[in-house]
Residue, then its C-alpha position, 0 to 999 in steps of 0.5 A: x500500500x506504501x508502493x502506491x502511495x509513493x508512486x502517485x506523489x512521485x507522478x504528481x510531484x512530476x506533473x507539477x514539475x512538467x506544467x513548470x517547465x512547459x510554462x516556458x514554452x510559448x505555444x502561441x508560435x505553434x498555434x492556429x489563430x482561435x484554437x484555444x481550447x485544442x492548445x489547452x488540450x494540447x498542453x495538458x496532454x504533453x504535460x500527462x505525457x512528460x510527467x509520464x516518463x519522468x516519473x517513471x524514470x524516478x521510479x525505475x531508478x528507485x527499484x535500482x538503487x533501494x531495492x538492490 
């Protein structure tokens, strides 16, 4: 039950970490004029994605490191 709890602080310290980041990114560049809400979408789904696969790392590098 800990090995859940952690996994889902790690993902959400992630989450955050990746809206940070990506904040920096302007997507206005990227952007068709009045597709707000697809830009919206956009971004939360990169964000999903990155926080993803860091998270995942974190945890893979704490099985490797802590459980031998």
């Amino acid at each position: 039950m800990f090995d859940f709890y952690m996994r889902v602080i790690i993902y959400f310290i992630c989450f955050l970490m990746a809206l940070f980041g990506m904040s920096a990114v302007d997507f206005n560049r990227f952007l068709k004029q009045g597709k707000v809400v697809q830009g919206q979408v956009l971004y939360f789904v990169l964000c999903c994605c990155l926080s993803y696969l860091m998270g995942s790392f974190v945890i893979a590098l704490m099985y490797h490191f802590y459980r031998g």
